[in-house]
N, C-alpha and C positions, 0 to 999 in steps of 0.2 A: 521310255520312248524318246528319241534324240527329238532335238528344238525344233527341229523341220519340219520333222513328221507330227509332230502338236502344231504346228504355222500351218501346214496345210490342212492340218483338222481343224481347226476356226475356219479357215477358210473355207475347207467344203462344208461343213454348216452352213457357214456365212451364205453361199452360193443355193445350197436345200433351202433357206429360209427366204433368200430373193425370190424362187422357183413358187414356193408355198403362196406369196405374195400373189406372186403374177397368177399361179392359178384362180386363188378368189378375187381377182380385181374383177371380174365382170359384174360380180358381186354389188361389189363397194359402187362399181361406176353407177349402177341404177339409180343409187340414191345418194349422186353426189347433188350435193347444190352450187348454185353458182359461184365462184371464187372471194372470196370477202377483200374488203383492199391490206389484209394482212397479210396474202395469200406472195406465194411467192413470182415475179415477174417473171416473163418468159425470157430466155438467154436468147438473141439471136447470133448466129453467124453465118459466114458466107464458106464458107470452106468448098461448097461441091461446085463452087463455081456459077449455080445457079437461081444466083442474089440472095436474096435474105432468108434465113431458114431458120427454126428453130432447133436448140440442139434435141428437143425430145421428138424431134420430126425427121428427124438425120440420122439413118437405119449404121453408123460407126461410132465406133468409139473413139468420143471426143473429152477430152478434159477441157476446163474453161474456167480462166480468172479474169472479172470482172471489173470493171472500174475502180469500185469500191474496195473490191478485197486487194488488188495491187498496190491501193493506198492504205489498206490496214495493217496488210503483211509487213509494211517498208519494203517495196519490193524495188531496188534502185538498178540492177544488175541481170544478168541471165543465169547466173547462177542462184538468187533470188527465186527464180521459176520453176527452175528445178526440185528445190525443194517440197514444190506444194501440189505439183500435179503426178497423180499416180504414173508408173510408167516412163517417165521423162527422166533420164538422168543424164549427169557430166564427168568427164574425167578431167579434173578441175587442175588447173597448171599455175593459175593467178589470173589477173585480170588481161583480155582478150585474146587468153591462152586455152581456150574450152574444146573440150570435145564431146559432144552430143550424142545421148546413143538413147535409143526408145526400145524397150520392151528388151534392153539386155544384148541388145544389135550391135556391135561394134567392130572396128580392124582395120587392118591398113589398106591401102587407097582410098578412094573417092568416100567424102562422107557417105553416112548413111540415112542421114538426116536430112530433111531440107529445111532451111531456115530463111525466111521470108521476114519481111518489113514493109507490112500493107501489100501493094501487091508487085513486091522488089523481091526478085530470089537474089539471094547471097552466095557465095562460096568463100570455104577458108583457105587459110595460106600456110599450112604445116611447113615442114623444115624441109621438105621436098614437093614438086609436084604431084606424086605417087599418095602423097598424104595429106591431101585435102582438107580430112578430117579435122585437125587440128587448126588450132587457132581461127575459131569460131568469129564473124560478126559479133562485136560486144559493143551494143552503142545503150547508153543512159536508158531506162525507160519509164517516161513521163509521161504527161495529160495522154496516157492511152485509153480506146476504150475497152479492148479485152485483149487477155494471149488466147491460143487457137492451140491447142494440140492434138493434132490428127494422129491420132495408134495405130499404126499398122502401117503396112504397102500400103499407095498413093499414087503411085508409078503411072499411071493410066491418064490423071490430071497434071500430077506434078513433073511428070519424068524421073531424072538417073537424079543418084542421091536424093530417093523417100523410099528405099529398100524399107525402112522401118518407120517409118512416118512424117510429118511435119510439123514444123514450130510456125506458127504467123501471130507475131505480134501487130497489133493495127492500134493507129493511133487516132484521135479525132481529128475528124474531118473541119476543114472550114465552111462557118454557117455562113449564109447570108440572110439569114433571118435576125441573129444576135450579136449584139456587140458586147464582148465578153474578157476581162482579164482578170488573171492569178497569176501572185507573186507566192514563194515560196522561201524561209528561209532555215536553216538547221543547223546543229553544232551539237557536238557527241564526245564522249571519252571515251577512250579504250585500256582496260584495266591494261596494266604494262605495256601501255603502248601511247602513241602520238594522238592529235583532236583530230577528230573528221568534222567538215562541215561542208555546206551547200547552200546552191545560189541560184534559183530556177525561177524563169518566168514566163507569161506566156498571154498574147494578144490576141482577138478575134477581132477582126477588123472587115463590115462589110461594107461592098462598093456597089452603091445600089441597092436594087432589091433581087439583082441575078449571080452577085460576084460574090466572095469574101475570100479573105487573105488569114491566116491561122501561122501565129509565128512563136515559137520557140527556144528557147536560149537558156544556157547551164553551165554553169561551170561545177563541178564535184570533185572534193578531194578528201581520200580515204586514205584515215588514218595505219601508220603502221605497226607492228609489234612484236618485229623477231629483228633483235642485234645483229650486225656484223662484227664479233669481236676480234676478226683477222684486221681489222681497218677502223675500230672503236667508232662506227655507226652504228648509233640505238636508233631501232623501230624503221630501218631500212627501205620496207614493204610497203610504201606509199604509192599511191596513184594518183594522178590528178585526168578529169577529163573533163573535155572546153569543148561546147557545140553548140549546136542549133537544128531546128527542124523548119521547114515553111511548107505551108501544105495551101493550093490555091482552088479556086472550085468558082466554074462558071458555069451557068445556065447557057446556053447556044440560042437554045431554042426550048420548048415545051417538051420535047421528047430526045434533048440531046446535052447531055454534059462533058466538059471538059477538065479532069483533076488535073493536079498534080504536087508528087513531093521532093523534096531536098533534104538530105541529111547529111549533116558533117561535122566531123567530132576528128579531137586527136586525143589519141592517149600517149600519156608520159607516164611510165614506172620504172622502176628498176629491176624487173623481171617478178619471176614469183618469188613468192615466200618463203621458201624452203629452208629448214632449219637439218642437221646433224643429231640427232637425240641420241645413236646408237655408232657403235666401233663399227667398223667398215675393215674390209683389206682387196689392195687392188694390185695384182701381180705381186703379190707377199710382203706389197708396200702398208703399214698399219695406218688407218685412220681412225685417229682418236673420234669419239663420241665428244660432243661439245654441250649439247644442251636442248629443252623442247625448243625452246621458243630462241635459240640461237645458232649463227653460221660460222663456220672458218673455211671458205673459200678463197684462194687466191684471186679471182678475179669480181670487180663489182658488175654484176649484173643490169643489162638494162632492155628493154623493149618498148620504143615508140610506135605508133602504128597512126596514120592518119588514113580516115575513111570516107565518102564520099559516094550518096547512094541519091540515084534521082530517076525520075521518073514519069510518063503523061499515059494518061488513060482517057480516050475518045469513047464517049456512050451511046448507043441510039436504041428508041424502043419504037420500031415499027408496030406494037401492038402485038401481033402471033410470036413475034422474038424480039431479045433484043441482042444487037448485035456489038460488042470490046475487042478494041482495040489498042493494046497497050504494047511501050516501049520503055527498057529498064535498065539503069545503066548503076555498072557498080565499078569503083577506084581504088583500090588500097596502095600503100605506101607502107612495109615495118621497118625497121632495124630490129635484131637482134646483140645483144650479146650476154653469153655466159660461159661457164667457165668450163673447161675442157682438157685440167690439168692431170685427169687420172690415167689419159691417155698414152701420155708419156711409161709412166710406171707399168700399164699393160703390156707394151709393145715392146718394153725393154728384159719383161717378162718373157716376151714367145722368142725375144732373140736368145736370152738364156737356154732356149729348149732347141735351139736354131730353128725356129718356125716362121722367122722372117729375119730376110735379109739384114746382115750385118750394118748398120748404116746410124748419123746421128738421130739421136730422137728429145724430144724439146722436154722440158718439166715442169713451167708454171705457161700453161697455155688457154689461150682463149679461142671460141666458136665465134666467130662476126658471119652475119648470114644481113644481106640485103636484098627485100624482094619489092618487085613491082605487079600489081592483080589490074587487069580491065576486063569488066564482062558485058558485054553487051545482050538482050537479052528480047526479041520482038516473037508476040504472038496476038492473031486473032481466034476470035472465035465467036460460038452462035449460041444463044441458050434459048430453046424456045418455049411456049406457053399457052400450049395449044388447049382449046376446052376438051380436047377429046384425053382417049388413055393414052396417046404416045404422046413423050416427048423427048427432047437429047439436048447434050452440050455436046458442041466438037469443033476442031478448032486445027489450027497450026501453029508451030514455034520453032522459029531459027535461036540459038545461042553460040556467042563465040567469046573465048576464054583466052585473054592470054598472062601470063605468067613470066616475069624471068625474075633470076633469082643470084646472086651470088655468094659463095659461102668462101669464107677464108679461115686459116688457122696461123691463130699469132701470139708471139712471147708476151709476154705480162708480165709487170713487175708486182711481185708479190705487196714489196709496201705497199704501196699508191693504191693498186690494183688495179692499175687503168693498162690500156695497154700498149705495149711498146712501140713507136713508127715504125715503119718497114726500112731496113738500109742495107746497104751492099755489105756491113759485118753483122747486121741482123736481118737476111732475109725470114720471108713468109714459107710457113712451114706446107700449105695447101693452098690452092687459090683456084675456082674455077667458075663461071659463067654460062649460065643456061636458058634456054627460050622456051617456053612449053604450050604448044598451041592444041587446042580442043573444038573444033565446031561440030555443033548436032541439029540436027533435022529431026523435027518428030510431026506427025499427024495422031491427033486421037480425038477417041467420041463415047460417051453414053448415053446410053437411049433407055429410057424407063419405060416399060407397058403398067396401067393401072388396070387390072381385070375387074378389081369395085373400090369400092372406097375403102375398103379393110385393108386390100392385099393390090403387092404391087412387084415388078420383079425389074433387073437392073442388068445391063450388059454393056462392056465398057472394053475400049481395044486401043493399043497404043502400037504405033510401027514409027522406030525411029533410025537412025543411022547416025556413025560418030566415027571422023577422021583426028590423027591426032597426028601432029608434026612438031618432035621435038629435038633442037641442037641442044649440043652442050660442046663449050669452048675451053679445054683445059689449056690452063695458065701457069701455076706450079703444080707440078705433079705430087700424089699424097707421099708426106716425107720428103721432099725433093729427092725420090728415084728416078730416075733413067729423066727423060726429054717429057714436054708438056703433050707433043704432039699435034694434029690435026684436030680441028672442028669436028664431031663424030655425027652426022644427022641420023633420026629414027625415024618408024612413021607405021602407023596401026588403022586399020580399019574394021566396021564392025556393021551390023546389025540386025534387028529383032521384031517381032510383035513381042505383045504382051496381053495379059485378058485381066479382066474381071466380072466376078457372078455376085449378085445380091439377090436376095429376096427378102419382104419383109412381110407382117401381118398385124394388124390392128385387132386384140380382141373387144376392146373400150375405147373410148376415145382417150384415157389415160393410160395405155401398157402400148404400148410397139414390140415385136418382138420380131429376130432379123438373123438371118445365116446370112457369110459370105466367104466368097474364096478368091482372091487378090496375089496379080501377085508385083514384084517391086525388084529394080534392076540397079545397078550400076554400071559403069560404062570402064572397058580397062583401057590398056595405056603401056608406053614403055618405061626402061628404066636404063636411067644414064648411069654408066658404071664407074666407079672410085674404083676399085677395084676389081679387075677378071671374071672371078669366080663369079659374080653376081651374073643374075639372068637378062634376056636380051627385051622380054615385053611378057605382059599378063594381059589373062584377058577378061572378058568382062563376067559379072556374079550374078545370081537372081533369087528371088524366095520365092513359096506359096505362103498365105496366109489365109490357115483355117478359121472361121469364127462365128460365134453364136453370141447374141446379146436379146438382152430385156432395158426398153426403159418406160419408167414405172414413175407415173404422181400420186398422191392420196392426201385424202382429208382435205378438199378442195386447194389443193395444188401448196399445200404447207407442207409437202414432205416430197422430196424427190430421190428416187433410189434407181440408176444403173447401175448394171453388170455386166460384162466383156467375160467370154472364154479362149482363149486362143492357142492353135498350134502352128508354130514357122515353122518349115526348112528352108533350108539354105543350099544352093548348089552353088558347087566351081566356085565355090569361096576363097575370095582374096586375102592371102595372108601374108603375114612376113618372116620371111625365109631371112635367116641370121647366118652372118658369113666372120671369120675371124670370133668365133665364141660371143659373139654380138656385136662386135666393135663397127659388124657394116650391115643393112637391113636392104634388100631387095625384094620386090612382091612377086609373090609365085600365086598359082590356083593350087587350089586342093579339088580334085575331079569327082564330080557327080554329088550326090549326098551326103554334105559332110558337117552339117550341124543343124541343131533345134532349139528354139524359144520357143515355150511351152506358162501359162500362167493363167490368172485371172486379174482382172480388173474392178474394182467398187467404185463408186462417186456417188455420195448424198451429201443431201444437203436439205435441213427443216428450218421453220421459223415455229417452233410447237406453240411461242406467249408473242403477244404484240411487243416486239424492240430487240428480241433475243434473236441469232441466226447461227446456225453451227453448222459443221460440217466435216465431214470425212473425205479421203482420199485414200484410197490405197489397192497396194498389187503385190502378189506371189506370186513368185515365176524362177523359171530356173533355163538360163541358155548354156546349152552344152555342147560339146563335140562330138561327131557320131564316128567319125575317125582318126585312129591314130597320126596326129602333126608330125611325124619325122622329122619334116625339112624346121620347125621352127625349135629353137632352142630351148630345151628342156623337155623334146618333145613329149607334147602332152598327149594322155591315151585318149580312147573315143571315153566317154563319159565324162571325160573333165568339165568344169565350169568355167566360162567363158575370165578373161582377167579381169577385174578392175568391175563385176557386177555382183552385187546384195543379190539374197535371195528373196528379200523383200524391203520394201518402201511404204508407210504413211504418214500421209499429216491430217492434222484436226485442226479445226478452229473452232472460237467461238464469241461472239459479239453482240455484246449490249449494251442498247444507247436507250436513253430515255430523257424527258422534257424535264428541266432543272423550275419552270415558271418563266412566261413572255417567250421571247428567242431565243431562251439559252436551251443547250441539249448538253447531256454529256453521256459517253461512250465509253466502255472498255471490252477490250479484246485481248485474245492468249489465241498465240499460234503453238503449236508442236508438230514437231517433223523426226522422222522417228527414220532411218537407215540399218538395216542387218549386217550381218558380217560380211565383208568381202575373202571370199577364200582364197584368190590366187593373183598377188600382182604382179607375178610373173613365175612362170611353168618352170623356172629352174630354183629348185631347195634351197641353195645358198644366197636368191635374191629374194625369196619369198618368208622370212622368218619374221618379219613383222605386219603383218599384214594389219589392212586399217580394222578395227571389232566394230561393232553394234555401238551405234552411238543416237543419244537423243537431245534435242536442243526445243527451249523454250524461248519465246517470245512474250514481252507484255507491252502494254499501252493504253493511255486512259487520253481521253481526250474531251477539252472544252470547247463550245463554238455557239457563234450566235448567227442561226437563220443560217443564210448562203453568204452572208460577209465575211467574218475571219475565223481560224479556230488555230488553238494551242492544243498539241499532242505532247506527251512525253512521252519516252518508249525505252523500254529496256531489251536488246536483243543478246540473249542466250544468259537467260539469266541466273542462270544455277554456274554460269562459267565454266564449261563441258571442255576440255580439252579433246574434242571430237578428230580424231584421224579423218581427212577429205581423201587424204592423195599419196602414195607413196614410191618413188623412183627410187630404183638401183640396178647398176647392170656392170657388164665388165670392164668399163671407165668411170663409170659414176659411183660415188660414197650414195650409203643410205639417206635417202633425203626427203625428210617429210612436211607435209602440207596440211597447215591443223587450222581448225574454224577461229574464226576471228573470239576472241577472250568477252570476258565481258562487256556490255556497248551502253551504255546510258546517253540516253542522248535530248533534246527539245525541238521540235518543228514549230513554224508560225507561219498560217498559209491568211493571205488577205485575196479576198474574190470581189469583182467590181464587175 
């Protein structure tokens, strides 16, 4: 029996045994008694929009890390998160180079994710407008009070990009009831690599008895541990990031509040971590294998990004509803650069075959890309709270996007490896300039009927519209061919409804059990052409999302057990069409039904002894192609697996603290986060020969503390020293380049709370 087929037979046990549960729970419910204070607390979140809920009261599948666990795990990063919630994964590039993909969802244009900060939507800033996806929001994450990850379409609340779900990290709020501060400090080693350490602190400050001010500030800087031996830099892969957050919170009145946040952080690295471990060849140019944990690039890498997210939200609770008001404003700033010197050797390749023009072509060259992001982002809406069985949220939302971007291509001096000024005997190999404008119009609403207090049914509709206006102003044309040209403007329009069905049903007051069918969009766009051959505009993608779930407490609420089943399709899926054997990527649709995510979801979590907490997470799933990719390179048949997706994901914890005598406690915890194999990181043989395996990482940490004043943690993250495959690029300018979990981490925290 292959690995698979045993992973899915635990799993459908696992799911018969959820099932067996839920049937005897009306059982169990008769004779449960009231919650003992061991019992486990109730999670709330806000996710449906219609204020505070709990997650075993919220008919979807939610995963949810909690205050505590975000501070157990060490969870500093978003890729941190990833790790620990079923479902949730990244296609990891380095630090604020993430791509997000839920339930196995991923591809070129518009993410597919939406990622949220309290109630700020984000957008990424990839190497193109076309590609959104990439280069994810990565801001620190501290004094939060939970992540949110919403599985599945969301489209109906969230709009374009939540085709497969949402991330909302929230952070606390400003009391004005407490005056409260934590200081935080850390310092770490990285077996073959540079110290990390951290500097966090954080004020509650009230003004009155109706205001309070919540202020934030960090500086974090992560250690590195792959050499550049092209330029004798050990441990290259540093980051440092410098921010702050303020979050403000007025009373108006009895029935009206006023928030609001600010977040702004810069990150400074040197790109990703990407090391050479294997021989390459590029146009039958050889590249030598170098090493795991080492690079020999011509060019030194770098990527700053400053980010800049803020926000006001107006409240009012007339009683039968209450009625938000928010506006949300997002700023990025990157630079790129990396190295881009394989491209030469390609192209002098297809000239040997006369497949492109006879002309000079560069040999140590570099990618420079500078982008600017503003998103504006206003919606109202209503959530009501009526005593009878209807109710709805429904609302409005303007967003407008803009985007410009410029990318250059330029000589490098292998020594140095910086790169060369541009001059009348060294001009610029590329150079062009672009503007990419997006505004969307949606209206939507759900309205719940309760027929009793068991059962309850849900219907939810979104109509949006999406114009897009985008120049590009070519400056040197690619290779200096022919003339730069004219300004080229594009310009797309589009729109849709969308639906959603739920139903749910109470057999106990502890089982929920829930169908639904959702479905989740993205919005297309055009594409500015490098070259000809590429296409003029795509257009926009959509899913269904089948799903059935159970969520399940026992033993007066010391045991919590959900399950998710789910079937996607995917229609008019946005993909990328490869032009020059990869050298140039434009987005095409694939027509009608052309892929499926298909799996299951778990989340438990007990406290079986007073002090002990453990927990599970995890998912099997397989997203595949239902038809043949022609246009993308390597084309892949229908049945393929999706690139760069595990056919399965979990992690476990487990935590115990207990009373030392007086105010001391002391705690230890062990994470593990467990990854399958990835089968395909890219549909063509010759780039696919190393593909990342099945890898597992452990976490420990014991910690001292007295009462709510100070505590010392020690923590060792990955501590068997896993040299875990994350990430693997190569293509027909790129050498093999891989991306491997950070080495061994010993590290010390000392948090002081006042």
């Amino acid at each position: 029996m292959s690995a698979f087929l045993k992973s899915r037979t635990i799993w459908a046990a696992s799911a018969a045994t959820a099932a067996i549960l839920c049937g005897a729970a009306p059982a169990y419910a008769q004779d449960a008694s009231t919650a003992d204070d061991n019992a486990q607390a109730p999670i709330i979140v806000t996710a449906s929009k219609r204020g505070n809920e709990t997650v075993q009261n919220t008919p979807s599948s939610i995963g949810v890390l909690t205050a505590d666990q975000l501070e157990s795990k060490n969870v500093v990063n978003f890729d941190d998160i990833t790790r620990n919630v079923a479902g949730l994964n990244v296609i990891n590039e380095g630090p604020g180079l993430n791509t997000i993909m839920i339930r196995g969802l991923v591809g070129a244009g518009e993410s597919t994710v939406g990622l949220y900060y309290d109630n700020l939507p984000t957008s990424g800033s990839g190497e193109s407008a076309a590609l959104t996806s990439g280069r994810q929001t990565d801001l620190v994450v501290w004094d939060a009070a939970r992540v949110e990850v919403l599985r599945g379409p969301q489209s109906t609340l969230y709009g374009s990009s939540a085709l497969a779900g949402v991330v909302r990290i929230i952070s606390n709020e400003a009391d004005p009831t407490d005056f409260a501060g934590r200081m935080d400090l850390s310092a770490a080693t990285i077996k073959e690599g540079s110290p990390s350490w951290s500097v966090k602190g954080m004020l509650n400050l009230p003004i009155g008895d109706k205001a309070a001010v919540r202020l934030v500030g960090y500086q974090v800087h992560t250690g590195g541990f792959v050499d550049d031996v092209q330029h004798g830099i050990k441990n290259f892969n540093q980051a440092d990031q410098t921010g702050f957050r303020l979050n403000t919170k007025v009373e108006l009145g009895p029935d009206t509040t006023l928030t609001s946040q600010l977040y702004v952080q810069r990150l400074e690295s040197a790109g990703a971590g990407f090391s050479q471990p294997w021989a390459s060849s590029i146009g039958g140019v050889a590249y030598p294998a170098v090493g795991e944990l080492q690079s020999k690039l011509p060019t030194k890498g770098q990527f700053n990004d400053t980010t800049v997210l803020g926000g006001l939200t107006l409240e009012h609770d007339f009683g039968p509803a209450v009625v938000t008001l928010t506006q949300a404003y997002q700023h990025r700033k990157n630079d790129a650069i990396k190295d881009n010197s394989g491209m030469g050797d390609f192209f002098r390749f297809l000239q040997s075959i006369d497949a492109f023009p006879d002309t000079a072509t560069p040999t140590d060259l570099a990618f420079i890309q500078h982008q600017k992001l503003e998103l504006w982002n206003t919606e109202a809406r209503v959530a009501t709270k009526f005593d009878g069985p209807f109710n709805l949220v429904a609302g409005v939302m303007y967003q407008t996007r803009d985007t410009e971007i410029e990318n250059i291509l330029q000589d490098v001096d292998r020594v140095s490896g910086d790169v060369i000024p541009a001059s009348a005997t060294n001009p610029i190999w590329f150079q062009r300039s672009a503007r990419f404008k997006l505004d969307q119009f949606a209206a939507f609403g759900e309205a719940t009927v309760k027929f009793s207090d068991r059962f309850s049914v849900l219907g939810g509709i979104r109509y949006f519209t999406a114009k897009r206006r985008d120049v590009l102003t070519p400056i040197v044309p690619f290779l200096r061919l022919g003339t730069a040209g004219t300004p080229d403007t594009l310009t797309s329009k589009e729109n849709k409804a969308i639906f959603k069905f739920e139903a749910d049903y109470k057999p106990t007051d502890n089982v929920m059990l829930y169908v639904s069918a959702s479905q989740g969009y993205r919005v297309g766009g055009t594409v500015l052409k490098v070259v000809p051959e590429l296409p003029d505009a795509y257009g926009p993608d959509y899913t269904w999302n089948f799903e059935a779930g159970a969520k399940t407490q026992w033993f007066n609420n010391h045991l919590t057990a959900n399950i998710a089943l789910y079937h996607i399709n995917w229609y008019d899926t946005q993909i990328s069409g490869e032009f020059y054997n990869g050298a140039f990527e434009g987005i095409l649709n694939c027509e009608g039904l052309c892929a499926r995510s298909q799996g299951i979801e778990v989340d438990i979590s007990a406290r079986p002894v007073r002090g002990l907490d453990i927990g599970f997470s995890g998912t099997l799933f397989k997203a595949k192609w239902l038809k043949d990719q022609q246009a993308m390179n390597g084309s892949p048949l229908a049945g393929t697996q999706f690139t760069d997706t595990p056919r399965h994901t979990f992690s476990a914890y487990a935590n115990y603290h207990w009373n030392l005598g007086g105010d001391f406690d002391m705690a230890l915890a062990a994470n593990v986060q467990n990854s399958g194999r990835i089968a395909y990181s890219d549909y063509r043989p010759q780039y696919n020969l190393h593909t990342p395996g099945a890898y597992t990482l452990v976490d420990v940490s014991a910690t001292l503390s007295k009462g709510d004043t100070w505590s010392t943690k020690l923590f060792v993250d990955n501590l068997f020293d896993k040299r875990a495959l994350f990430n693997l690029t190569a293509d027909s300018v790129t050498p093999y380049s891989a991306l491997y979990a950070t080495p061994r981490t010993i590290g010390v925290e000392f948090s002081v709370k006042y």
